[in-house]
C-alpha positions in Angstrom: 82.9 235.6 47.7 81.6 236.8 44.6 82.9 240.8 45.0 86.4 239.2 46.1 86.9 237.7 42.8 85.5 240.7 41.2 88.0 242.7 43.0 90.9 240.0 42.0 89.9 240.2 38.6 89.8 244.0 38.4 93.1 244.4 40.4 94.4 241.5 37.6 93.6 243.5 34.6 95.0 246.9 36.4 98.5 245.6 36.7 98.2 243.9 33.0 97.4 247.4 32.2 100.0 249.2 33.7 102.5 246.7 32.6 101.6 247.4 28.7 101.7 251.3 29.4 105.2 251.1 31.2 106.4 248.7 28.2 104.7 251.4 25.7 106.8 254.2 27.6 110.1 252.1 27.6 110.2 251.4 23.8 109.2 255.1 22.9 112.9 256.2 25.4 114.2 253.1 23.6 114.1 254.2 20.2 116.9 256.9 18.7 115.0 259.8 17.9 117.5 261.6 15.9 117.9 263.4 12.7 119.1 260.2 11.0 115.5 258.9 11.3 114.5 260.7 8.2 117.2 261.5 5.4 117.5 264.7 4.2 115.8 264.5 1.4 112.5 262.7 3.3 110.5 265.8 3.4 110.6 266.2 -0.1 109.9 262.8 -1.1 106.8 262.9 1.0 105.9 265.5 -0.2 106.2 263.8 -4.2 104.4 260.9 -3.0 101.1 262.8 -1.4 101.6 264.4 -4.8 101.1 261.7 -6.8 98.3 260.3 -4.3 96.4 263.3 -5.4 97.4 262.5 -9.2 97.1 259.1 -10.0 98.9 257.8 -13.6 95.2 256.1 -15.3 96.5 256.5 -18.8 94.9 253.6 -20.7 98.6 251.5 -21.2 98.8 251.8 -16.9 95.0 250.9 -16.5 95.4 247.8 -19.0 98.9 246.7 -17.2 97.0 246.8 -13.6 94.7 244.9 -14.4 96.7 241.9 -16.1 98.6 242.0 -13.0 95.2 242.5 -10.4 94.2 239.6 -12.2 97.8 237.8 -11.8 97.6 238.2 -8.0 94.3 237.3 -7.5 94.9 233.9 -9.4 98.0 233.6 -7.2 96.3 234.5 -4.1 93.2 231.8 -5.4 95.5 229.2 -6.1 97.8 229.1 -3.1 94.9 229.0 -0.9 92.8 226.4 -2.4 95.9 223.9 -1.8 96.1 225.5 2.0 92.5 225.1 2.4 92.9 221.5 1.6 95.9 221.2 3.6 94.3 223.3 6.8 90.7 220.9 6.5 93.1 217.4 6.4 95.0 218.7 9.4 93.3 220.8 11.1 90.6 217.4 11.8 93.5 215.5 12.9 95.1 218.4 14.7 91.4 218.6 16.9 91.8 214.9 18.0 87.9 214.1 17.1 88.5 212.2 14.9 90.5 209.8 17.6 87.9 207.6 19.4 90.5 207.3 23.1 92.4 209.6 25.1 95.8 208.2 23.9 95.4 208.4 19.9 93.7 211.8 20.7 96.6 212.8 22.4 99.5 211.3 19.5 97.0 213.3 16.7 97.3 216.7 18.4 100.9 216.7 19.0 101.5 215.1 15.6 99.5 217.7 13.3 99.7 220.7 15.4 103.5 220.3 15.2 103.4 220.1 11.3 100.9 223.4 11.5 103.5 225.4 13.5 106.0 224.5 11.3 104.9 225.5 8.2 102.9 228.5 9.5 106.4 229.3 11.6 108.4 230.3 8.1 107.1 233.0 6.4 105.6 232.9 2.8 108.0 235.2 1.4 110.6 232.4 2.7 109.1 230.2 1.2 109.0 232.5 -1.9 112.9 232.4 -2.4 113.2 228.6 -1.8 110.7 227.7 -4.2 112.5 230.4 -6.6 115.6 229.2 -6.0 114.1 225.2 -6.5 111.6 225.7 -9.5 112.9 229.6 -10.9 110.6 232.1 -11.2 107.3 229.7 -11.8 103.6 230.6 -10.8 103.9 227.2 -9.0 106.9 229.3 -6.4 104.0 231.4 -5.6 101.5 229.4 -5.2 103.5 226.7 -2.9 104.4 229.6 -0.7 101.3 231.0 -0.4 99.6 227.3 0.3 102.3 225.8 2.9 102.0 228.6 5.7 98.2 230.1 4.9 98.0 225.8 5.1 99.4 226.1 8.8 97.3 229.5 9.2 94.0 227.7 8.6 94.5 224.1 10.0 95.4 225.4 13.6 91.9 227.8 13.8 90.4 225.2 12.1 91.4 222.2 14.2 90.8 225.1 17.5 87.3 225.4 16.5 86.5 221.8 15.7 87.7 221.1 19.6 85.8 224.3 21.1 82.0 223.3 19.2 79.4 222.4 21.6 79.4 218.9 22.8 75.4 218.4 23.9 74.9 217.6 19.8 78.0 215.4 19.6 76.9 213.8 22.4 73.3 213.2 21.4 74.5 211.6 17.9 77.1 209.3 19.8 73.9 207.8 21.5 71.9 207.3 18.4 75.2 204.9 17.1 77.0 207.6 14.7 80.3 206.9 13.5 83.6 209.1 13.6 82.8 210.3 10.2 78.8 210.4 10.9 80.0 212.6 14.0 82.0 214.6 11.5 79.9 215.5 8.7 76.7 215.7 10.5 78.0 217.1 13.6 80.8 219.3 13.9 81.2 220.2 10.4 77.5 222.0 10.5 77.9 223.9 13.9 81.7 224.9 12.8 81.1 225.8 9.0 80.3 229.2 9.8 83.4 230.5 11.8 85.6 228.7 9.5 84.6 229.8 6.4 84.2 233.6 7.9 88.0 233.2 8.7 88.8 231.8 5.6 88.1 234.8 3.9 89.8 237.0 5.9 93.0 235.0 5.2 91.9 235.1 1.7 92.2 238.9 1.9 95.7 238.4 3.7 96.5 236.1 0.6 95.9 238.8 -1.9 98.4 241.3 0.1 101.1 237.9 0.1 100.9 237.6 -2.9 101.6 241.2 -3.8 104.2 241.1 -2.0 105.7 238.0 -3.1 105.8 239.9 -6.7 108.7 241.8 -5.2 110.6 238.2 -5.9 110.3 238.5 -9.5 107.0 236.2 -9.9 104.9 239.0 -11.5 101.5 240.4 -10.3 100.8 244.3 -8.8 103.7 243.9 -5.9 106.5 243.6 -9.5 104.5 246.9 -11.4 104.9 248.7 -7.9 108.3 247.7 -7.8 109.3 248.9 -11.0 107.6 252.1 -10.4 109.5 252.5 -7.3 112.7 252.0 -8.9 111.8 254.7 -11.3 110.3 257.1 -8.9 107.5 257.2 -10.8 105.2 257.4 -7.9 101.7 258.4 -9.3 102.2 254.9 -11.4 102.7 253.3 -7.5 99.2 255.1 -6.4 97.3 253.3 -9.6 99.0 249.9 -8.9 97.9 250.3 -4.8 94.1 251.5 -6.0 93.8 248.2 -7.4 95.1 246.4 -4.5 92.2 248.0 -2.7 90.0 247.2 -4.9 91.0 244.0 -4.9 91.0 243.6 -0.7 87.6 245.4 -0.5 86.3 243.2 -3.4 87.0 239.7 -1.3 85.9 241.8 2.0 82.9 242.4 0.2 82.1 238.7 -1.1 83.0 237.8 2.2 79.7 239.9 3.8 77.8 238.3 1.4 78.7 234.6 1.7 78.7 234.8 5.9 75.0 236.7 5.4 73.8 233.5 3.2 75.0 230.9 5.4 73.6 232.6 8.9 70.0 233.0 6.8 
């Protein structure tokens, strides 16, 4: 019985396999592989920019300009997720149903919240970038609205999936000793979940920082506007000092990320 489900599980994965390679080879035919891929002057552009990769613009002006705008997209990116964090804990609890002592409340709480996640995370922040813009004008509260309602979305549905999938055998053993929903909460799923959530936090905090350089293109300031500008100039060694510190930036949170998860599993 055992090597017949083996077998249907091998022979599962082999078609799922062969699918993906056969849609792989359709969308390479698919594609128009012509000489209007590349304009004519593509080779030579490339050729500029791994150029100006190799020669970076760090005059002390450029150096002092990235980083008031580093530090203009990091605020952006902190700010726009501390409001989605909030948003993502409020209803990502709801969106779990424990908070919901019977199977019917449990039930209206899921559909409820996780149908307010997937619509915020459904629009995408650079959307919500232009109708904030268009609403407020070019405010640091467009960015940070965008960046909050979708990453908000983002959070609440991991966070609301690993509230549901922690281990019950605890839960259970405080529902005997009389806990309350909240007791059940704080002392339960809260500690066993704190882990993942925050780990996955800071990954979309690193995701943030790339929004929020991108949501510069808008007009709201920060690397993704300098990068801009030196695109429109052609300037592109200015481009490769701007993009070194949006790595720097995205290795810095990847880095404080280590850290923090290393703390909390000691």
């Amino acid at each position: 019985m055992q090597s017949w489900k083996n077998a249907l599980q091998f022979h599962k994965r082999t078609i799922l396999t062969v699918l993906l390679v056969l849609v792989f080879i359709w969308s390479l035919f698919s594609v128009p592989w012509g000489t209007e891929v590349l304009h004519p002057g593509g080779k030579i552009t490339i050729m500029q920019i791994f150029t100006a990769f190799l020669h970076p613009n760090f005059s002390p002006e450029i150096l002092s300009l990235a980083l008031i705008s580093s530090w203009r997209t990091m605020a952006y990116a902190a700010a726009g997720m501390s409001l989605a964090i909030i948003i993502a804990f409020v209803c990502g609890i709801l969106a779990s149903g424990i908070m919901s002592p019977n199977p019917l409340s449990r039930l209206l709480s899921k559909s409820i919240f996780r149908s307010l996640l997937g619509f915020m995370r459904a629009i995408h922040e650079l959307v919500w970038a232009w109708l904030f813009v268009a609403a407020v004008g070019l405010s640091p509260f467009a960015a940070i609205f965008a960046l909050a309602i979708p990453y908000g979305g983002i959070l609440g549905r991991i966070f609301a999936d690993i509230l549901a999938d922690t281990p019950q055998e605890p839960i259970k053993a405080l529902k005997a000793s009389g806990a309350s929903q909240l007791q059940l909460l704080f002392y339960g799923y809260l500690p066993m979940a704190k882990v993942d959530m925050i780990s996955y936090t800071m990954y979309r905090f690193e995701c943030a920082i790339r929004s929020s350089t991108i949501m510069s293109f808008v007009g709201l300031g920060g690397l993704g506007y300098q990068i801009q500008l030196a695109l429109a100039d052609l300037d592109y060694s200015k481009v490769w000092t701007y993009m070194f510190f949006l790595i720097g930036l995205v290795l810095f949170v990847d880095g404080w990320s280590n850290l923090l998860r290393k703390r909390l599993v000691e």
